[in-house]
SEPA-484807 format. One record per residue (C-alpha): x, y, z; residue in three letters; residue number from 0. Coordinates in Angstrom, 2 decimals. Example, Ala and Ser with C-alpha at 12.3 -4.5 7.8 and 13.67 -1.06 7.14 Angstrom:
BEGIN
FIKE  u  v  w  rest  nr
FIKE  12.30  -4.50  7.80  ALA  0
FIKE  13.67  -1.06  7.14  SER  1
END
This chain:
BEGIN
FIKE  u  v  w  rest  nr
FIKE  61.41  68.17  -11.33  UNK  0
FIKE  60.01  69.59  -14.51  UNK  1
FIKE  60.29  66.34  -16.66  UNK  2
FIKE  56.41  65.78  -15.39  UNK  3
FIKE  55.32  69.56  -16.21  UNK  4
FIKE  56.30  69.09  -19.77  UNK  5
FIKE  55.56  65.25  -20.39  UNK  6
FIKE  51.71  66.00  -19.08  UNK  7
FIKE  50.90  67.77  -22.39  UNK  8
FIKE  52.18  65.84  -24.67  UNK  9
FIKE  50.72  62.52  -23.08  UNK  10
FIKE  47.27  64.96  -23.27  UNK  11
FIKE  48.01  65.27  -26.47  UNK  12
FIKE  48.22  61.85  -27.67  UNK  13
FIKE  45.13  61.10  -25.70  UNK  14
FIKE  42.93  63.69  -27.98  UNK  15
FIKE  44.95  62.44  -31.19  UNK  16
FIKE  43.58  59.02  -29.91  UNK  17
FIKE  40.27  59.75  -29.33  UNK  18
FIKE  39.75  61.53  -32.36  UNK  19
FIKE  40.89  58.84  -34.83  UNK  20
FIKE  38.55  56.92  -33.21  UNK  21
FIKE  35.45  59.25  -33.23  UNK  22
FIKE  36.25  59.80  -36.88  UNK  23
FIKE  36.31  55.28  -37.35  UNK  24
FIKE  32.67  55.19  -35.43  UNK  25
FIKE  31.66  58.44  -37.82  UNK  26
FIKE  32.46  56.23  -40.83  UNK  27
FIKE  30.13  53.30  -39.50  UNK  28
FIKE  27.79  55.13  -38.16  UNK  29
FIKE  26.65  57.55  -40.50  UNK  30
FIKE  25.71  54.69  -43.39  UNK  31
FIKE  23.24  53.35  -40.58  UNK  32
FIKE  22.14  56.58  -39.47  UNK  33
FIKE  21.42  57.45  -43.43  UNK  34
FIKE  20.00  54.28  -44.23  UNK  35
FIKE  16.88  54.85  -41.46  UNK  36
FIKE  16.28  58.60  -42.49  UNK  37
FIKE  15.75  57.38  -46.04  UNK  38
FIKE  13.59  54.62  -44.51  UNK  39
FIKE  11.44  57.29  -43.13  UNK  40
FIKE  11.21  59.29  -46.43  UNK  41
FIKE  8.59  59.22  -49.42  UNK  42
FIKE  9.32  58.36  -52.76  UNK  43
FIKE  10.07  61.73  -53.66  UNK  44
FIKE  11.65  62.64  -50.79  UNK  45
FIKE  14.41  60.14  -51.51  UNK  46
FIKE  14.49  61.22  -55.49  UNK  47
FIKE  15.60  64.46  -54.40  UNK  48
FIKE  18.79  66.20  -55.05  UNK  49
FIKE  20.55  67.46  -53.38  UNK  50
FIKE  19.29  65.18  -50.52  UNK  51
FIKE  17.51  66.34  -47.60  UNK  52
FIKE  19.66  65.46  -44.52  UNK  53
FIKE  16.21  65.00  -42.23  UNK  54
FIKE  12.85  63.50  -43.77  UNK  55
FIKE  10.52  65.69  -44.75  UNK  56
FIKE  7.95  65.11  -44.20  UNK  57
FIKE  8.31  61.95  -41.95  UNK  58
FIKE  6.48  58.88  -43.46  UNK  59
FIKE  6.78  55.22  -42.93  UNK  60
FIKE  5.75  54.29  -46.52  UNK  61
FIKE  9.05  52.29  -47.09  UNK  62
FIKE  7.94  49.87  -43.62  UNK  63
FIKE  4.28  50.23  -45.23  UNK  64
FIKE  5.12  48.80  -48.59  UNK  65
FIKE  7.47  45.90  -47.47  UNK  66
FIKE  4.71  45.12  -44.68  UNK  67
FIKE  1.39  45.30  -46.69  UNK  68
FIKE  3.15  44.08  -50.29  UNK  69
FIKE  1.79  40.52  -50.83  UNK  70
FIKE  4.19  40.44  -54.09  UNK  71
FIKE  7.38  40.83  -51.76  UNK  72
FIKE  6.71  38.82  -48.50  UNK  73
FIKE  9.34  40.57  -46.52  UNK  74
FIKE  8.27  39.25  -43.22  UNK  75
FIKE  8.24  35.19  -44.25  UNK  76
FIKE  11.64  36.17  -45.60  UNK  77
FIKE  12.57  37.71  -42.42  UNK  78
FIKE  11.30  34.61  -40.75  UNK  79
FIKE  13.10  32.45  -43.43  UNK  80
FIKE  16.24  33.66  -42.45  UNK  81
FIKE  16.16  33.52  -38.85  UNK  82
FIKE  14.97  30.19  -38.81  UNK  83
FIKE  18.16  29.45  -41.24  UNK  84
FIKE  20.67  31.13  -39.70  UNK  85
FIKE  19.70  29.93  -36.07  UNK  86
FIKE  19.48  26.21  -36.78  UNK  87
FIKE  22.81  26.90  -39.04  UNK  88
FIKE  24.99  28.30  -35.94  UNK  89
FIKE  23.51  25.44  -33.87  UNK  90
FIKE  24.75  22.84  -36.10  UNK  91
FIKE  28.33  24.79  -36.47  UNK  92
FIKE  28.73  24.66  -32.71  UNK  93
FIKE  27.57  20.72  -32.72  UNK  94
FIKE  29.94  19.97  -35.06  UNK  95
FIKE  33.34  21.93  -34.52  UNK  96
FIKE  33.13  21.59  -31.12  UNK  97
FIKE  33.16  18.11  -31.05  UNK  98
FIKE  36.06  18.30  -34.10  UNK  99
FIKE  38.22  20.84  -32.09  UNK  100
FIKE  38.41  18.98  -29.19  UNK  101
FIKE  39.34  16.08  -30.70  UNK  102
FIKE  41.84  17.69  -32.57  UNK  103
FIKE  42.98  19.46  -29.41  UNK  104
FIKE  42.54  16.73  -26.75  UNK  105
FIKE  42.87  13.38  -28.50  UNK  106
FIKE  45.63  11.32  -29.30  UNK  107
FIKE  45.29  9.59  -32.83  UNK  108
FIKE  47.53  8.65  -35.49  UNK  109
FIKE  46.90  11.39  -38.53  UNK  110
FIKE  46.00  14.29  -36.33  UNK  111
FIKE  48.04  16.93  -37.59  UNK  112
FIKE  47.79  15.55  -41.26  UNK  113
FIKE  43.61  16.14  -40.33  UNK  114
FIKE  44.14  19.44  -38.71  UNK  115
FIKE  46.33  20.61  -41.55  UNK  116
FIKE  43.26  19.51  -44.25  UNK  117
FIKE  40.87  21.02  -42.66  UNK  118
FIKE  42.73  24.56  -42.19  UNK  119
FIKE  43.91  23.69  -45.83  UNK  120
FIKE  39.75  24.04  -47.11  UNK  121
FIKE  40.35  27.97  -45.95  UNK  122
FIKE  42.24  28.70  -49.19  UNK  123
FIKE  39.07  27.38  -51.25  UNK  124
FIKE  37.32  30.03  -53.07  UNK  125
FIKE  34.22  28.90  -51.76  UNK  126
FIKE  32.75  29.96  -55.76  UNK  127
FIKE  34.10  27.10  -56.82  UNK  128
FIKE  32.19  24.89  -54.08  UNK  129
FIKE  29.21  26.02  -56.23  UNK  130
FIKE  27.78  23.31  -58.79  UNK  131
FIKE  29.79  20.69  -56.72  UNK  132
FIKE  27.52  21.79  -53.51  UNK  133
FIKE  24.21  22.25  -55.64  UNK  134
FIKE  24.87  18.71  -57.59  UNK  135
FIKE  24.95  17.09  -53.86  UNK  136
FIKE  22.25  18.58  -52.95  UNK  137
FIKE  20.08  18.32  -55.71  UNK  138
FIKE  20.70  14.49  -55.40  UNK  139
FIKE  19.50  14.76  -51.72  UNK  140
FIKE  16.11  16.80  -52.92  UNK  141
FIKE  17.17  19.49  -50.95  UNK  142
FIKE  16.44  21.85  -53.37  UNK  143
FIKE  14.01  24.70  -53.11  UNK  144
FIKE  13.91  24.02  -49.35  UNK  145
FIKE  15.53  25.52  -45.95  UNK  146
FIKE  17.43  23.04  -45.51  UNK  147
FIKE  19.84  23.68  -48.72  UNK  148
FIKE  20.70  26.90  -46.57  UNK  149
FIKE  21.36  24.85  -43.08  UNK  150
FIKE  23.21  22.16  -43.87  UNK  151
FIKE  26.12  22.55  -46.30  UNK  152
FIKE  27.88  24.88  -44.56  UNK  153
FIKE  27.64  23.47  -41.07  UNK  154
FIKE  30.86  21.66  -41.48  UNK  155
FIKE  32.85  24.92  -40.60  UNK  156
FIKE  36.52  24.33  -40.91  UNK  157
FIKE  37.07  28.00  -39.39  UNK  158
FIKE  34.98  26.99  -36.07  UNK  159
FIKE  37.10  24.07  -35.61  UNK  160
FIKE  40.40  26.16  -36.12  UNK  161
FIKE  39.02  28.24  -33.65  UNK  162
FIKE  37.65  26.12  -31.28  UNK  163
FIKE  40.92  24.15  -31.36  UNK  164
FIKE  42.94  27.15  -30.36  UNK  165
FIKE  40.39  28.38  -27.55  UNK  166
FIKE  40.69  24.42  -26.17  UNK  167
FIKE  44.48  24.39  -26.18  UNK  168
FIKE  44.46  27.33  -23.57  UNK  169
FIKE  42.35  25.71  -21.64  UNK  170
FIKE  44.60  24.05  -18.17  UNK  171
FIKE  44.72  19.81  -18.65  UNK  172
FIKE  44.48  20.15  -14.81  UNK  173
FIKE  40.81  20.45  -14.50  UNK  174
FIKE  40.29  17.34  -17.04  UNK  175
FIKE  42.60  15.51  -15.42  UNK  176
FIKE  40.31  16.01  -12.25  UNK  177
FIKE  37.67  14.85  -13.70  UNK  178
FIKE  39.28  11.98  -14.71  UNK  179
FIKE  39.91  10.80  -11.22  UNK  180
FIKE  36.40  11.86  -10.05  UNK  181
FIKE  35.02  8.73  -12.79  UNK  182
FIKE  34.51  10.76  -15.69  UNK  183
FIKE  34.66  9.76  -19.22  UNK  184
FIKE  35.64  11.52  -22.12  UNK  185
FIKE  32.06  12.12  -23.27  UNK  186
FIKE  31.61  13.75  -19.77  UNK  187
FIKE  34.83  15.91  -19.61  UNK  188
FIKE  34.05  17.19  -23.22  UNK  189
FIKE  29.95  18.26  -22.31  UNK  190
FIKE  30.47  19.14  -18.38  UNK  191
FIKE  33.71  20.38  -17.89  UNK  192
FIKE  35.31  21.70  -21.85  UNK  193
FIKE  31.87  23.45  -23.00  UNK  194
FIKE  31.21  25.50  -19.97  UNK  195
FIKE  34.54  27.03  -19.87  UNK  196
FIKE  34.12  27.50  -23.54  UNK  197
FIKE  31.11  29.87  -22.97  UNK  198
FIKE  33.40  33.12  -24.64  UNK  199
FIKE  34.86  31.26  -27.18  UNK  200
FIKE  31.03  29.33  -28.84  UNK  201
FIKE  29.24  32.68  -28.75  UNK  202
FIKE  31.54  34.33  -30.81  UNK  203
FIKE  31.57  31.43  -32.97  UNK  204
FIKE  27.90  31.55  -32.95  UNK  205
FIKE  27.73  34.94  -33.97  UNK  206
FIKE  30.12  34.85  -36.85  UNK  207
FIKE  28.06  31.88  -38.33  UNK  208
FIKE  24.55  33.56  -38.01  UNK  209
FIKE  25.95  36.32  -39.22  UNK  210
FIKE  27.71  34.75  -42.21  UNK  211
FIKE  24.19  32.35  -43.11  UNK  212
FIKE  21.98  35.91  -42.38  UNK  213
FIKE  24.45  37.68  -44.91  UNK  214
FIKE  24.43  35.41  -47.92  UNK  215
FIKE  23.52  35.76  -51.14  UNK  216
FIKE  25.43  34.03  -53.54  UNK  217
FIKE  24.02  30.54  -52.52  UNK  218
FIKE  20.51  31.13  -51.95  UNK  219
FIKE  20.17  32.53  -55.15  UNK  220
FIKE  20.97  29.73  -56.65  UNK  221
FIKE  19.06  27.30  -54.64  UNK  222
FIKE  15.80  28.88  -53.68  UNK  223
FIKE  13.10  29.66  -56.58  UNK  224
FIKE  9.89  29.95  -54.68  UNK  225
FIKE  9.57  33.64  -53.46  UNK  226
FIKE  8.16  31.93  -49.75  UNK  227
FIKE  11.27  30.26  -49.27  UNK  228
FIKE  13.35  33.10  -49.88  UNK  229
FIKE  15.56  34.79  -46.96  UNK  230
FIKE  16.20  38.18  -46.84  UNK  231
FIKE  19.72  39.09  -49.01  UNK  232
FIKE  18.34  37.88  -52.36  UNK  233
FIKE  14.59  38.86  -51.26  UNK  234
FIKE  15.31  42.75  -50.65  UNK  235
FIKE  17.45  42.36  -54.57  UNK  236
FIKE  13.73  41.72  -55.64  UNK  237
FIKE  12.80  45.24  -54.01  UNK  238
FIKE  14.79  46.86  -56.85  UNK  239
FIKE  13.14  47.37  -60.29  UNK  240
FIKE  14.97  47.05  -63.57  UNK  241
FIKE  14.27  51.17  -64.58  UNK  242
FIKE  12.57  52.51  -60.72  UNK  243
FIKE  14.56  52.55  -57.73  UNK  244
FIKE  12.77  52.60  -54.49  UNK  245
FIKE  14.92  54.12  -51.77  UNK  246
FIKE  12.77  54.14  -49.00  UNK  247
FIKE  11.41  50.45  -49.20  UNK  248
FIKE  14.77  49.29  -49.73  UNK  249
FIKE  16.03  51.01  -47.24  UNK  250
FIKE  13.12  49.74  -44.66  UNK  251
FIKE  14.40  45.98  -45.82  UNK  252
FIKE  17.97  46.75  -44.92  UNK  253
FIKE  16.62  48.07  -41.28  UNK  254
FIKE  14.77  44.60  -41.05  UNK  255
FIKE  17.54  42.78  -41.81  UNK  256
FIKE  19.95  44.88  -39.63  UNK  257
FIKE  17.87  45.03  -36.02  UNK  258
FIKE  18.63  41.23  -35.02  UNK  259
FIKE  22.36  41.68  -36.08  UNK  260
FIKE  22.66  44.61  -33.60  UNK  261
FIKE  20.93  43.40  -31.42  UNK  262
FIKE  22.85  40.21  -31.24  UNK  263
FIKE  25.97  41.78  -31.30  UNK  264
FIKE  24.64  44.27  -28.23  UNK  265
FIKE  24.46  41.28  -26.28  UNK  266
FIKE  27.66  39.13  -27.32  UNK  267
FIKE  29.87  41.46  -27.54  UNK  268
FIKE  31.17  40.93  -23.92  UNK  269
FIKE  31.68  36.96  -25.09  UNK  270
FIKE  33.00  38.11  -28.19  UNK  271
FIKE  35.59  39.75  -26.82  UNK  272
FIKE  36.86  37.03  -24.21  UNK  273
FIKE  36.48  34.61  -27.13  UNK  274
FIKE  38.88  36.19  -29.06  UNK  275
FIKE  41.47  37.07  -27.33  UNK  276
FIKE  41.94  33.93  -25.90  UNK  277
FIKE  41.69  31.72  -28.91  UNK  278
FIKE  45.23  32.79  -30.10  UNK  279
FIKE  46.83  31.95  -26.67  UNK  280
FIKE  48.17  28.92  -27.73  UNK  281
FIKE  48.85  27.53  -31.49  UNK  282
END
């Protein structure tokens, strides 16, 4: 009768030792963010001081001022520059490895696993040594110095079809093989019956492509000259001078660029979450 009396506060116990490790994980993601919009909200010398002040003072929005009213760094068209990117980017990820994955998943053909195992095979790639091969194919297409260098090439996502594939194999044969006897073709099965019930599964893939399109750097650099066609990662490295460092307008840039990934995760995450824990159901 007293096993319960003396398990209670040790299971108490592990509860607290739980919830602190995990107050102490958000603490280490938060703050960043948190300290990244007080110095937003500082002045030039505010943010030169040291030690640094924990709270602005005073409270200025000269950092949202300068990347807002600075025709010399167009922060807005490259806001706008990479939204339109990384939107029409996701879009064509989904178009693509959809269709792939369920053909890889659904379809009979002769060389399907020999295709499956290329495709998961392009993973290992550095994707640095894609580079000059990418840019020389895209040069050729005079794609260059345009939006569309930062769509296309990476629409062809061999991770969306590797997880698409998995989220399709858990999905019962039963209700295609319904629509099979109600008349359906394949082309119907795949847009009315596959891609509804993959709701979870394509806006988590969504997500991780806008984010990974919204996030780089290394490509547009090397593709994008004019400072209008710009998107935001190599447009807020022009924010930083060679000998001056200016916290707060840097800092404003990084709040741009972080609001639409919040707020898209805010309302995915729910998706997110089905999506992946249901993609590894079945290899």
């Amino acid at each position: 009768m007293t096993t319960p009396t003396r398990t209670a506060p040790a299971h108490t116990l592990r509860r607290v030792g739980l919830y602190a490790i995990l107050v102490a994980l958000a603490l280490v993601f938060l703050i960043p963010l948190a300290w990244m919009v007080i110095t937003s909200l500082k002045t030039y010398d505010g943010a030169q001081r040291i030690p640094p002040d924990w709270l602005p003072d005073p409270l200025s929005g000269y950092g949202y001022q300068q990347i807002l009213t600075n025709s010399a760094n167009p922060v807005l068209r490259w806001f706008l520059n990479s939204m339109l990117a990384a939107t029409l980017h996701s879009l064509l990820v989904l178009a693509t490895a959809s269709m792939a994955a369920y053909a890889l998943a659904r379809m009979r053909f002769r060389g399907r696993g020999v295709s499956f195992a290329l495709i998961v095979g392009t993973l290992f790639i550095p994707p640095t040594s894609l580079i000059i091969p990418n840019f020389l194919i895209v040069d050729s297409l005079n794609w260059i110095d345009t939006l569309a260098v930062v769509i296309v090439p990476g629409a062809a996502s061999a991770f969306g079809v590797f997880f698409l594939r998995q989220f399709f194999l858990s999905l019962p044969k039963e209700l295609e093989e319904a629509a099979v006897l109600d008349g359906a073709n394949q082309w119907q099965i795949f847009y009315r019956v596959v891609l509804p019930l993959s709701k979870p599964a394509l806006a988590t893939l969504a997500v991780l492509s806008f984010l990974t399109n919204w996030n780089d750097f290394l490509w547009p650099i090397f593709v994008l000259f004019s400072p209008e066609k710009l998107t935001l990662p190599p447009g807020l490295g022009l924010l930083q001078g060679s000998y001056v460092t200016d916290y707060p307008v840097i800092m404003a840039g990084a709040v741009l660029a972080s609001v639409p990934v919040l707020i898209l995760f805010v309302l995915a995450q729910r998706h997110i979450i089905q999506g992946v824990s249901r993609s590894g159901l079945k290899g």
